[in-house]
N, C-alpha and C positions, 0 to 999 in steps of 0.2 A: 531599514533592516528587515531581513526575511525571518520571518517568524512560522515554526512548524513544530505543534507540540500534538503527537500523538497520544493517544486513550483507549482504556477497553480491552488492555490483554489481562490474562490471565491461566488457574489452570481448569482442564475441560478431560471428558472424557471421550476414550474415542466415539465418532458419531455423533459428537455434541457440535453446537454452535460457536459464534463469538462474533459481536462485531465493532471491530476498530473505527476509530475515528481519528482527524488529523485537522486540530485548525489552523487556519493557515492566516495570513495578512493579506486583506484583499487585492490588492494590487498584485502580488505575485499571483494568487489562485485565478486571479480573472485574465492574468497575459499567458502563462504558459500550463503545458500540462504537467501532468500531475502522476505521480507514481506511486506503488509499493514494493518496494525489496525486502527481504529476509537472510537472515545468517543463521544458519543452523551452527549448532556448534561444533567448534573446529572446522568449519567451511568457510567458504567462499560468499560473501553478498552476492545474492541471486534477483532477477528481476519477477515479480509475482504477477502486476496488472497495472496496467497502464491509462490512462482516457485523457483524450484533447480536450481543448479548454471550451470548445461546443457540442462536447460528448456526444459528435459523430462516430469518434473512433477510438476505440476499445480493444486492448489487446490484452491477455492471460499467455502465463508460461504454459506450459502442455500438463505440467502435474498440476495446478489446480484449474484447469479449463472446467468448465461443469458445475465447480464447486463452491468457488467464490465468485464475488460480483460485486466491481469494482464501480462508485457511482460520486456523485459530486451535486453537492447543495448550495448554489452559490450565491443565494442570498445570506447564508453564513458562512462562507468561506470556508469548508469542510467538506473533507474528503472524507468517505467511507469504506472499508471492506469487507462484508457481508460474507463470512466465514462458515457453508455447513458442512457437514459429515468430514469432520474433522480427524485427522487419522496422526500418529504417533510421529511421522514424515515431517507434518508441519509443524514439530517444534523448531522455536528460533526464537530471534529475536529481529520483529518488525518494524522497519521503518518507512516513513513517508519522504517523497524528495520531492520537489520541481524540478523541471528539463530546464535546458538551456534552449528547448523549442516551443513554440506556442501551437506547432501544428502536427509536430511529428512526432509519433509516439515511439519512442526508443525503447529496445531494453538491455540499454548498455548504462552501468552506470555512470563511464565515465560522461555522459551527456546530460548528467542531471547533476548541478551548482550548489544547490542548498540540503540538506538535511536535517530530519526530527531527531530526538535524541535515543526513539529504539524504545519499544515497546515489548516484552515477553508474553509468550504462548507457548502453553506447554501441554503437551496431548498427551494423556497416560494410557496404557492399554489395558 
């Protein structure tokens, strides 16, 4: 059974930091890769950052290029995302998923099987 319990949101100001965590069950964190999407409210699940399961390959959406940094610890089975200059935009609610690829970093969700239950972030101005 896939297991994915994110951690670490919270509320921040703009300019502040935050960094999520996502642990995961080793078997899934060590075959496929690994994601972050966000729902802002009354949106649409959006994909934020992506990294394969040998962290050659790394992909950010264009609004947080620069600013987060998406990374993987896999002697614990955990994902992270390294959240700064945090602006009012990225409020949502965060989630972690695995792809249904071990090599190809998507950022559709419809390609990713499993999901955490949704972490909140909320950037005040």
């Amino acid at each position: 059974q896939v297991r994915l319990v994110e951690s670490g949101g919270g509320l921040v100001q703009t300019g502040g930091s935050l960094r999520l965590s996502c642990a995961a069950s080793p078997e899934t964190f060590n075959t496929y890769v690994m994601g972050w999407f966000r729902q802002p409210p009354g949106k649409e699940r959006e994909f934020v950052a992506g990294i394969s399961r040998t962290d050659v390959i790394v992909k950010y959406s264009a609004s947080v290029e620069g600013r987060f940094t998406i990374s993987r610890d896999s002697a614990k089975s955990t994902l992270y995302l390294q959240m700064n200059s945090l602006e009012p935009k990225d409020t949502a609610v965060y989630f972690c998923a695995s792809s249904r690829f071990s090599g190809y970093v998507s950022m559709d969700t419809n390609d990713y099987g499993a999901w955490g239950q949704g972490t909140q972030v909320s950037v005040s101005s």
